[in-house]
C-alpha positions in Angstrom: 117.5 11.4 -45.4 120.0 11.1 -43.1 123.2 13.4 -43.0 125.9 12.1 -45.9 129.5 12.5 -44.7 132.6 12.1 -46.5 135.6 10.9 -44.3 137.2 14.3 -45.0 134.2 16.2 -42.7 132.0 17.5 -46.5 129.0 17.2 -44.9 125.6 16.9 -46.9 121.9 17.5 -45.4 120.1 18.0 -48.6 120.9 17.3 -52.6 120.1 18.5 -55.7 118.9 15.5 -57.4 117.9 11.3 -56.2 116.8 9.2 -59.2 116.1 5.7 -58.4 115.3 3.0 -60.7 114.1 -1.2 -60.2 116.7 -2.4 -62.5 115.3 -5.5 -63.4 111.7 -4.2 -63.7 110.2 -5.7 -66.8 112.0 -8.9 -66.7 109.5 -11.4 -66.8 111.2 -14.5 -65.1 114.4 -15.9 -65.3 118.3 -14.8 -64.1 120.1 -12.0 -65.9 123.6 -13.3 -67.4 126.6 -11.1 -66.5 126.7 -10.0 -69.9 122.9 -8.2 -68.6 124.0 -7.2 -65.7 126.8 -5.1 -67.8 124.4 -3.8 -70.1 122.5 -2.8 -67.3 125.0 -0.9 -65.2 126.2 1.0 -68.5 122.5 1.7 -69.8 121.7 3.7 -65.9 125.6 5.0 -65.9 124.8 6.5 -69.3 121.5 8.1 -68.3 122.8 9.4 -65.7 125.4 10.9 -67.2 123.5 13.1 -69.5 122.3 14.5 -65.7 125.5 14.4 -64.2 127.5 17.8 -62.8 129.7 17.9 -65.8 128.9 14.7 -67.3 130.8 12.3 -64.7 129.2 10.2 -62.4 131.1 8.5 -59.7 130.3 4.8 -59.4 130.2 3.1 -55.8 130.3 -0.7 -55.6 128.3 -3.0 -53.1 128.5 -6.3 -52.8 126.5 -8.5 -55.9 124.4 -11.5 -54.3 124.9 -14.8 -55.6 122.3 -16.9 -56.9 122.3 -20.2 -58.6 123.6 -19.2 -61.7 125.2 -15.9 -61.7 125.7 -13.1 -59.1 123.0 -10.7 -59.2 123.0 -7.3 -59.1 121.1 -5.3 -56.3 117.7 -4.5 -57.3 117.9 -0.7 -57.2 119.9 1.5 -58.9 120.3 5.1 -57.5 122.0 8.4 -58.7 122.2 11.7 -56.4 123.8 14.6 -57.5 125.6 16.9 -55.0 126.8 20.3 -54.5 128.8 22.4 -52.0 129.5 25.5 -51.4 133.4 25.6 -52.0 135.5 24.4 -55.1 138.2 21.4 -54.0 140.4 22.1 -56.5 140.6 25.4 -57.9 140.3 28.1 -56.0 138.9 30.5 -59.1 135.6 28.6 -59.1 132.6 29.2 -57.1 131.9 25.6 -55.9 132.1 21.5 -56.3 130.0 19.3 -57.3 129.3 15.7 -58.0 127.0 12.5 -59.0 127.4 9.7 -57.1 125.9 6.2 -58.4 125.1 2.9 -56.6 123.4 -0.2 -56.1 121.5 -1.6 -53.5 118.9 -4.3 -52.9 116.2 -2.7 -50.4 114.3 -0.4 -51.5 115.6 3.1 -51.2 111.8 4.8 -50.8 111.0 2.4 -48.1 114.2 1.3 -46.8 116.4 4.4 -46.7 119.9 5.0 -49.2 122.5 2.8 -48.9 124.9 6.0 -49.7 126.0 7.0 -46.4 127.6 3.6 -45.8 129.3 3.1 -49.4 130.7 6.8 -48.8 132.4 6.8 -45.6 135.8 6.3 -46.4 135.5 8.4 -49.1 136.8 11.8 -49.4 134.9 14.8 -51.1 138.0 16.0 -53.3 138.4 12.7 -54.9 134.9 12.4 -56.1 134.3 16.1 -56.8 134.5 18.3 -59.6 134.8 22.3 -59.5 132.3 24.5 -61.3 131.7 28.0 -62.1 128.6 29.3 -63.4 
């Protein structure tokens, strides 16, 4: 994985956690209706969640292709959960952390995280929670 860097200069070379899942895996044939595709972003949102640094993941948009009868969402949906060293926010905790969610259409195994891109202008504090342990 290459590095992930916030705008800020939080640097990343390694994370906790990368769950990836083919979102429309199982659909035999046919286009998913925006009403779906909203189902489908809360349902991985929501299981994330339950593995998210305290419960709140931080959701990153990328652009939905358009098909012939609704935009589509990317195939893959990803989660990574991240943790430094130093809190952003109150100085009486021991460190920061947070879970970052996305979208993309190549796969992430074979094709690399679309992260690093959707992150850039981002800054760690923003998207960051402090924890103790």
């Amino acid at each position: 994985m290459k590095t992930i860097l916030f705008r800020c200069g939080t640097e990343f070379q390694s994370v906790d956690n990368i769950y990836v899942k083919n979102i429309y895996s199982g659909f035999i044939e046919g286009v998913a209706d925006p009403k779906i595709n909203q189902d489908i972003v809360a349902d991985f949102v929501q299981d994330i969640r339950q593995r998210a640094w305290q419960g709140k993941p931080y959701l990153l948009f990328s652009a939905m292709q358009d098909n012939a009868h609704y935009p589509a969402l990317p195939e893959y949906a990803c989660a990574v959960n991240l943790r430094f060293a130093e809190p952003v926010h109150h100085p009486d905790c021991l460190m920061s952390a947070a879970t970052l969610v996305w979208f993309q259409q190549q796969n992430p195994i074979l094709h690399g995280f679309d992260l690093t891109e959707l992150i850039r202008e981002l800054h760690w504090k923003d998207v960051a929670s402090d924890l103790s342990w």
